[in-house]
C-alpha positions in Angstrom: -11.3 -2.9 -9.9 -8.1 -2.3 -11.5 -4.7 -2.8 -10.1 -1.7 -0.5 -11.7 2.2 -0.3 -11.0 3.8 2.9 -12.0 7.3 3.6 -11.6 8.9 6.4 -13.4 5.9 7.3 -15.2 6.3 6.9 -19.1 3.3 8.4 -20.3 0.6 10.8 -19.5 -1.9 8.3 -18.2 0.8 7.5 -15.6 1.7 11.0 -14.6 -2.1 11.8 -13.7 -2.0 8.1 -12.1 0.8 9.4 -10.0 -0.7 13.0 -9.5 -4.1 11.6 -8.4 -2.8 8.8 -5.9 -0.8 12.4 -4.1 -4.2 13.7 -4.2 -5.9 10.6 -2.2 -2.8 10.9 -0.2 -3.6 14.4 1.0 -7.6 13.7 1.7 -6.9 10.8 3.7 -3.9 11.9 5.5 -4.2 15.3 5.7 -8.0 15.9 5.6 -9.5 12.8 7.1 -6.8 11.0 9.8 -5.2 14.4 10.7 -1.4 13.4 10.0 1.0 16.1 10.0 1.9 15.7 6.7 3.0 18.0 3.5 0.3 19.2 1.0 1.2 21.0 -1.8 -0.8 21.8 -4.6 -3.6 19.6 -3.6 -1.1 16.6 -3.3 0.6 15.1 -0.2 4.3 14.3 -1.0 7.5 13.8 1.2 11.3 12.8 0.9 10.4 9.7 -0.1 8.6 9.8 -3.1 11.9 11.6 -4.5 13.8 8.1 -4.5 12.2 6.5 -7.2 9.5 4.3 -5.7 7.1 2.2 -7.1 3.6 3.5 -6.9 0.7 1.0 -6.5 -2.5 2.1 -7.8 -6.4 0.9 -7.7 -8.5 2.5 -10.1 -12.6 1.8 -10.6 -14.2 0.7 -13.9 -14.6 4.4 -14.3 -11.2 5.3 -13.6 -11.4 7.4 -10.5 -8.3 5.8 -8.4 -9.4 3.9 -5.4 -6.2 3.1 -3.6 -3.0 3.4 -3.6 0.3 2.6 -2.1 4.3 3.3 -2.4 7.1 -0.1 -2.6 10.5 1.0 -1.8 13.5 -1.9 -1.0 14.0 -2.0 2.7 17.9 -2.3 2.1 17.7 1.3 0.8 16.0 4.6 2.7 12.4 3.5 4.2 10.2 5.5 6.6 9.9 2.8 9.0 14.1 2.3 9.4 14.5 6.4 9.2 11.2 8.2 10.7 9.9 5.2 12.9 12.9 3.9 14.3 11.0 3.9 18.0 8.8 0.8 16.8 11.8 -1.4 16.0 13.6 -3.5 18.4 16.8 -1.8 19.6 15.4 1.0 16.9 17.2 -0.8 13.6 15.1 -2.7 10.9 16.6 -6.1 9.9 16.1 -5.2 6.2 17.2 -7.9 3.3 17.4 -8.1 0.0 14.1 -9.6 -0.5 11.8 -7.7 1.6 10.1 -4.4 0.6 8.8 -1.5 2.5 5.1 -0.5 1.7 4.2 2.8 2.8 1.3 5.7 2.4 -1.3 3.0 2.2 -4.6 4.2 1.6 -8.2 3.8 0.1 -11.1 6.1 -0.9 -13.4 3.9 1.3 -16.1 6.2 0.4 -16.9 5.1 -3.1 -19.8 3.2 -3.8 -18.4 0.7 -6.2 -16.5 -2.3 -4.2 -18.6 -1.6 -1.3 -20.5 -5.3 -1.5 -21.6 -7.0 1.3 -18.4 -7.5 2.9 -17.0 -6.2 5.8 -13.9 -5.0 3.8 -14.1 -2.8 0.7 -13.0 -4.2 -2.4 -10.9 -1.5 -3.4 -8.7 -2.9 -0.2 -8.7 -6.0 -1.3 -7.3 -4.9 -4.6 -4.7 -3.1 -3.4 -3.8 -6.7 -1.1 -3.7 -8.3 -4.4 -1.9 -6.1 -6.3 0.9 -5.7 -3.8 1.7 -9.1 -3.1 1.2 -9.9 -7.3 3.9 -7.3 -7.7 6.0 -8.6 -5.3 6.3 -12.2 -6.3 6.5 -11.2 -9.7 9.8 -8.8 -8.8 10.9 -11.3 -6.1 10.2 -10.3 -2.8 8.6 -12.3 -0.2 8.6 -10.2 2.6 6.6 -6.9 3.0 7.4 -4.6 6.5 5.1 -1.7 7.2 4.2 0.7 10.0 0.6 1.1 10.6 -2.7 1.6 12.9 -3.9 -0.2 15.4 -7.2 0.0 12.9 -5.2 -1.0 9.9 -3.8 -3.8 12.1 -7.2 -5.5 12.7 -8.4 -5.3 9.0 -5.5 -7.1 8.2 -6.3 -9.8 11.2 -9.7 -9.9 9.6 -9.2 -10.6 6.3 -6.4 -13.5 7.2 -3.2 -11.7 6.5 -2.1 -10.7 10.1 0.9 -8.4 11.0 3.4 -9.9 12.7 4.7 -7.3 14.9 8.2 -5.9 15.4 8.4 -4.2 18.5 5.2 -2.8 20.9 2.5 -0.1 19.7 3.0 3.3 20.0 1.8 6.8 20.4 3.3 8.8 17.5 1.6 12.3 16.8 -2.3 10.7 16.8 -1.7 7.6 15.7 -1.0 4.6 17.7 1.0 3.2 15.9 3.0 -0.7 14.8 5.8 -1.8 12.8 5.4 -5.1 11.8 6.2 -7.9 8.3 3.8 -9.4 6.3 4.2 -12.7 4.2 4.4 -12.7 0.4 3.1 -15.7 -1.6 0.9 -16.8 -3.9 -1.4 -18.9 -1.4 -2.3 -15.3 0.1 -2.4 -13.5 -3.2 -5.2 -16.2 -4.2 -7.2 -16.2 -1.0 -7.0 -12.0 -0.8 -8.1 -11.7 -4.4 -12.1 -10.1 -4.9 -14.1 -11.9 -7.5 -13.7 -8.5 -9.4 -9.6 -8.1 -9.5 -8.1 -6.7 -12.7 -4.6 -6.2 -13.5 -2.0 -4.9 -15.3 1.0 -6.4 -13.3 2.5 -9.2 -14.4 -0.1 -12.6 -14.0 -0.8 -14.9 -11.5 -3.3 -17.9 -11.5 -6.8 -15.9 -10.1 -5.8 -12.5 -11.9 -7.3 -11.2 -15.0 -4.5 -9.3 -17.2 -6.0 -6.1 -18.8 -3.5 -4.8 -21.5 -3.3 -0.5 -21.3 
């Protein structure tokens, strides 16, 4: 699988990038998990994905996109400082200038490639990878997310536990966590699947794939 960053998007390959991640968005929020969340057009957007973000994206060998996620700095707007305030202590994030909000996380768990033997698709994994490779290379080293109590175990699982911020809690039919996860390159290497592609910048264990 193939890891992608998009930003603005430059060319039409990265619009339909972007177009198609909104569209995974909505099936998994919307459709699958229930969230009360905006679809329009087939896509799930909100405010925050007017601010510029950066747009992870896993896409198969045959190009259907497998995962995705949005980076925004957590000194600036973030969903879990402004909408989930309730899961921090004393409801304020402790952002810095080096940590990163990752938000919207989600995979096509359905697809048949990636599946393996493992207990974690490798579509997951990819988006793991591609995260933290995107991160060191742009100089962050701390991630902060809000999440399931689902979500929380597959991170557990695959040795990259949350560390929590304040206690889970009910929030529309989620319970839900805010919590930070470490950036470096010993958990970039040990997340990896043997399959990991990417177009970010390199790290020892990736396999750069020019566009």
């Amino acid at each position: 699988m193939l890891a992608s960053v998009v930003a603005i998007p430059k060319s039409e390959h990265e619009r339909q990038l972007v177009y198609a991640q909104h569209k995974l968005r909505a099936r998994v929020f919307g459709e699958r998990l229930g969230w009360d969340v905006s679809v329009r057009d087939g896509g799930e957007t909100d405010e925050f994905d007017k601010l510029h973000p950066t747009y992870i994206v896993t896409t198969t060998d045959e190009g259907a996109v497998a995962g995705c996620a949005r980076l925004l700095p957590a000194m600036g707007p973030t969903m879990v400082a402004d909408v989930f305030p309730s899961l921090l202590p004393d409801g304020q994030l402790n952002g810095h200038a080096a940590m990163v909000e990752s938000s919207r996380f989600c995979v096509d768990t359905a697809l048949v490639e990636g599946r393996g033997n493992g207990s974690v698709h490798d579509a997951t994994l990819t988006m793991f990878a591609g995260i933290i490779e995107w991160c060191i290379a742009n100089g962050y080293t701390e991630i902060v997310t809000v999440t399931d109590l689902r979500f929380e175990r597959i991170l557990a699982r695959v040795g990259w536990p949350l560390q929590r911020l304040g206690e889970p809690k009910k929030i529309g039919v989620t319970m839900a966590v805010a919590g930070t996860l470490p950036v470096d390159r010993d958990n970039f290497l040990r997340l990896r699947p043997s399959n990991y592609r990417s177009k970010l910048t390199s790290l020892p264990g990736s396999v750069r794939r020019n566009p």
